[in-house]
C-alpha positions as CSV (number, residue, x, y, z in Angstrom):
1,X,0.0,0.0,0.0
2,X,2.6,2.2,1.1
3,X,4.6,1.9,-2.6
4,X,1.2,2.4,-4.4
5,X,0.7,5.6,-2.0
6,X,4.3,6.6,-3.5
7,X,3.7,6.0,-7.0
8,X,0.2,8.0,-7.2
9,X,2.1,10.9,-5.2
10,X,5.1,10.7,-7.7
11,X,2.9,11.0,-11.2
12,X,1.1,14.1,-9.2
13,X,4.1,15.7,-8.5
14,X,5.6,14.9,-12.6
15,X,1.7,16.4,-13.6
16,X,2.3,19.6,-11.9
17,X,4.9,20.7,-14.2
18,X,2.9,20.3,-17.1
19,X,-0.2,22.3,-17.9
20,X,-0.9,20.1,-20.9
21,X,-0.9,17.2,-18.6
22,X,-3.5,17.7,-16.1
23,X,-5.1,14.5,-16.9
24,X,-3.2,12.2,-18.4
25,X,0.6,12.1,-19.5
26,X,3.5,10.2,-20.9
27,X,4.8,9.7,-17.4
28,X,1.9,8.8,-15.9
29,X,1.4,6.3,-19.0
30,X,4.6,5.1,-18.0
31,X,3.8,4.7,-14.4
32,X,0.7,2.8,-15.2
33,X,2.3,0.3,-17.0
34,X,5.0,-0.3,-14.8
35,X,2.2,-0.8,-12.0
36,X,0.5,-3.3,-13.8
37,X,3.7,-5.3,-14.5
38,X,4.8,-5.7,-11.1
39,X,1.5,-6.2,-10.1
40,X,1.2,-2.5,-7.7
41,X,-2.3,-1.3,-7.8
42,X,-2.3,2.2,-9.2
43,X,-5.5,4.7,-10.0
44,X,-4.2,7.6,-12.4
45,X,-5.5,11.2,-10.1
46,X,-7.9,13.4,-11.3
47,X,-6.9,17.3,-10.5
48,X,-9.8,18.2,-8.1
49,X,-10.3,21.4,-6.2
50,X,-8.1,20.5,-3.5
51,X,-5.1,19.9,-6.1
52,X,-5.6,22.8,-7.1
53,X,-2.1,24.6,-8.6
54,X,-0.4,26.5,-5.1
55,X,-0.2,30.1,-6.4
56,X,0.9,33.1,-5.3
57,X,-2.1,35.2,-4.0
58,X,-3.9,38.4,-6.3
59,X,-2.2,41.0,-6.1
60,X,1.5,39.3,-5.0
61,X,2.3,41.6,-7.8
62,X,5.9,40.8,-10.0
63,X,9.3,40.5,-9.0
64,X,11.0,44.0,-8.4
65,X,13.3,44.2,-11.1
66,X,10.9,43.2,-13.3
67,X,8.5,46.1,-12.2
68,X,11.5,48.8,-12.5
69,X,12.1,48.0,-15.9
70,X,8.9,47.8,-17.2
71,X,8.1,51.1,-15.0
72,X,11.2,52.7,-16.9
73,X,9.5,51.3,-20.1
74,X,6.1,52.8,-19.7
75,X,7.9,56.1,-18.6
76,X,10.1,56.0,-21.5
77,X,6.9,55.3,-24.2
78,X,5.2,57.7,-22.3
79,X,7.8,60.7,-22.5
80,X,7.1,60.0,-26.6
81,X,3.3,58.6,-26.9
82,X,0.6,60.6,-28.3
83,X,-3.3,59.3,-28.2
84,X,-2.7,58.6,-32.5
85,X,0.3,56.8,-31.9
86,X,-1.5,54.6,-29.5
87,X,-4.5,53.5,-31.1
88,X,-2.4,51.4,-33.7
89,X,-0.5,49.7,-30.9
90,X,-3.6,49.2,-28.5
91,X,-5.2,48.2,-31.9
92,X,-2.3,45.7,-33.4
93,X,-2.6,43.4,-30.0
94,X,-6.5,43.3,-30.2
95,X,-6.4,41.9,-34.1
96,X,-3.7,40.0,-32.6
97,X,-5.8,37.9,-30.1
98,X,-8.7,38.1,-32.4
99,X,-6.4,35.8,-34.9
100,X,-5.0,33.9,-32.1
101,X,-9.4,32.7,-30.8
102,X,-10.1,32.6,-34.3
103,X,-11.0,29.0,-35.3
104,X,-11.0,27.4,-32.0
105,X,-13.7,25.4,-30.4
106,X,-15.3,26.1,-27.2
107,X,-13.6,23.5,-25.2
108,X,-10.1,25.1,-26.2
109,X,-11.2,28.8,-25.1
110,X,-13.2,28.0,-22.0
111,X,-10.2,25.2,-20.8
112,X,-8.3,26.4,-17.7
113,X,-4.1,25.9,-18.5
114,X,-1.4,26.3,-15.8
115,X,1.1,28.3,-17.5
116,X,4.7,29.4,-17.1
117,X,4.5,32.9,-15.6
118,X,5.7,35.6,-18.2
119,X,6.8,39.0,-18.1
120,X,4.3,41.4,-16.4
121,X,2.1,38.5,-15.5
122,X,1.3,37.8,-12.0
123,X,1.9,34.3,-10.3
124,X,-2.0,34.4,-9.8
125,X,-3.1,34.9,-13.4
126,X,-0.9,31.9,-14.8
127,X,-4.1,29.3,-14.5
128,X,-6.6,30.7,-16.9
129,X,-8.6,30.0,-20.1
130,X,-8.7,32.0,-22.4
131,X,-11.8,33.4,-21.9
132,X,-11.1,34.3,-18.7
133,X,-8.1,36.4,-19.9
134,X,-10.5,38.1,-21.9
135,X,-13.0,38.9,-19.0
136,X,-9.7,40.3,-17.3
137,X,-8.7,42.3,-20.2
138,X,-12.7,43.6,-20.1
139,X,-12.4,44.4,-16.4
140,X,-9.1,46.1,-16.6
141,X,-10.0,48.2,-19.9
142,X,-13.1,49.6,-18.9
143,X,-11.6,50.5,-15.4
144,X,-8.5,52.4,-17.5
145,X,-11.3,54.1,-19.6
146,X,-13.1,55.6,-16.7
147,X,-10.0,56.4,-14.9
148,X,-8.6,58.6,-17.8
149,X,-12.1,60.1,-18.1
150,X,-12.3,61.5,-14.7
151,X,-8.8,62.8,-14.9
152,X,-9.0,64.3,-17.8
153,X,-12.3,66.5,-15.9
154,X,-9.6,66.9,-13.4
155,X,-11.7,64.5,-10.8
156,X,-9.6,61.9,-9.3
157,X,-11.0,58.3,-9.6
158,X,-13.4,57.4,-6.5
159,X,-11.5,53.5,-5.7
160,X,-7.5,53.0,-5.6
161,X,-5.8,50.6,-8.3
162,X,-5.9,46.9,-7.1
163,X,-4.4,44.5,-9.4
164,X,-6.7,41.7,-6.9
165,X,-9.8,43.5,-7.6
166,X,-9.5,43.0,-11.9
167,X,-9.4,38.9,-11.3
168,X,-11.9,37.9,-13.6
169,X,-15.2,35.0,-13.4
170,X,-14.0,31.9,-13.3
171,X,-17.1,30.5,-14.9
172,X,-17.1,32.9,-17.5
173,X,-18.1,31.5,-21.2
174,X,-18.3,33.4,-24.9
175,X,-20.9,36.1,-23.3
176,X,-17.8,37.7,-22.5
177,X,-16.4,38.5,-25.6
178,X,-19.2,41.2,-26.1
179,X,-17.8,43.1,-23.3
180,X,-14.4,42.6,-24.1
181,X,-14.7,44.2,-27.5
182,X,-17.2,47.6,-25.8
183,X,-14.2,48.1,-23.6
184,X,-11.6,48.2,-26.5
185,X,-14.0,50.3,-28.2
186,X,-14.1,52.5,-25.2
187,X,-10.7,52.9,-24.6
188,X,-10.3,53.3,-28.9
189,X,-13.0,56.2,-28.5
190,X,-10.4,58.0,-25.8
191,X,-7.4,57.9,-27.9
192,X,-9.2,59.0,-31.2
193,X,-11.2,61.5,-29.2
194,X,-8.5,64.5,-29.2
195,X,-8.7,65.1,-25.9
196,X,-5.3,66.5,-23.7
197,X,-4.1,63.2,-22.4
198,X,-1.2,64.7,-20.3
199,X,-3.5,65.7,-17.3
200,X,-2.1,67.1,-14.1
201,X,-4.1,65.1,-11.9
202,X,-2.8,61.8,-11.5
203,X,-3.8,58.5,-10.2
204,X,-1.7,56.0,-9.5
205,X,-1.0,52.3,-10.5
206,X,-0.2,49.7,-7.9
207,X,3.2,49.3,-9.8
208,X,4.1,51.9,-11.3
209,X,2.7,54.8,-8.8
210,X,1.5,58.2,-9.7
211,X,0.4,58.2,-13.6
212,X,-1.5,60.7,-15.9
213,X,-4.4,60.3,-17.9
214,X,-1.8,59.7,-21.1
215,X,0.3,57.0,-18.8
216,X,-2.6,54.9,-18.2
217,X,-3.4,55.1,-21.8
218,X,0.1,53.8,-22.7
219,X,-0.2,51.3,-19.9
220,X,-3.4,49.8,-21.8
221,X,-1.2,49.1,-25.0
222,X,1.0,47.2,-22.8
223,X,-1.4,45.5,-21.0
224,X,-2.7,43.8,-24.1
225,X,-0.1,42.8,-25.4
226,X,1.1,41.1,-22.1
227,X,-2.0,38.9,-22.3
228,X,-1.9,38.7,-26.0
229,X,1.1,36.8,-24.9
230,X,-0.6,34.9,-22.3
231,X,-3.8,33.9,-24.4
232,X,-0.9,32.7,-27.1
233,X,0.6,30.3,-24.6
234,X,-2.6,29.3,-23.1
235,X,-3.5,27.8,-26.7
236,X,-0.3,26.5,-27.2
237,X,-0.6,24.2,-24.2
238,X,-3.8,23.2,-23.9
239,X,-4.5,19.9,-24.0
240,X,-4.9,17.8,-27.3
241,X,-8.3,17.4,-28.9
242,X,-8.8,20.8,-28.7
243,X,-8.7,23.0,-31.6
């Protein structure tokens, strides 16, 4: 009992690695056959609530030096940004996941993939579907849009930035993809709009600390693209029979 107790606990621990292995994998396969050869009953595990990937918390944020050099980055885009030059950017990463969702079925948008963290991308948000990214990107765009309203009226925003508070549904299905597209289109109405971006109120980001109406902007193009990135992955490794 003891070595079958070992066995299960060792093809859990190989399955954790692997988001496209949640299931069933070549090790496990592996395992199984050995079992059955030295005659060691052995059940392949099913991931269930309480095995559950062990992630860091929302809002743990990113490591520091990856938060100083993106902050020097988004200082550096903003120093030269204006709204024109950021519509095409925002734009370019919204076509860009549009091409990536195109053709796939439900089961590979709405499946839940543990995923290597990247750049900018909390430990938190590495175990999403895809449509949950995009119920994220949803939440986070329309907050940016009515921050960058109210500071261009020179009214501070009434809530501070959370990065916990944008987690999105975990149940969400293609409903969402509505609302994802009205928040681009809001943010796409701001930057077209001709408005003075570069307000002196400012509000900051968890992050990246005091910004103007024209930072958050430029924060929103890089924002995509981060989970342009992430939705990319999330297709890459989910698991086979999907399409």
């Amino acid at each position: 009992m003891a070595t079958a107790v070992f066995v299960t606990r060792f093809w859990q621990i190989l399955s954790l690695g692997s988001p496209v292995w949640l299931r069933v994998n070549a090790p496990g396969l592996a395992l199984l056959a050995i079992c059955k050869l030295i005659g060691i009953p052995f059940r392949m595990p099913t991931l269930t609530p309480h095995s559950l990937p062990q992630l860091a918390p929302p809002g743990a944020g990113i490591p520091a030096v990856e938060r100083i050099i993106a902050g020097l980055l988004l200082s550096l885009r903003r120093r030269f940004a204006t709204p024109a030059s950021i519509n095409p950017q925002f734009e370019r990463e919204q076509r860009a996941i549009a091409a990536l969702c195109a053709g796939r079925d439900e089961h590979a948008l709405s499946t839940r993939v543990l995923i290597p963290r990247l750049l900018g991308l909390e430990d938190s948000s590495r175990f999403w579907s895809v449509w949950m990214t995009l119920d994220h990107l949803r939440i986070v765009n329309e907050a940016i849009a009515n921050a960058v309203s109210e500071l261009t009226l020179n009214r501070a925003p009434e809530n501070a930035a959370s990065t916990a508070a944008v987690k999105p549904t975990e149940n969400v299905g293609s409903e969402v993809v509505a609302g994802y597209q009205s928040s681009c289109a809001k943010l796409a109405t701001i930057f077209l709009s001709g408005v003075d971006l570069r307000s002196k109120l400012r509000y900051p980001h968890p992050w990246f600390g005091p910004l103007d109406a024209l930072g958050w902007c430029v924060m929103s193009a890089m924002h995509m693209r981060i989970h342009r990135a992430q939705i990319g992955r999330i297709l890459r490794d989910v698991p086979k029979g999907s399409t």
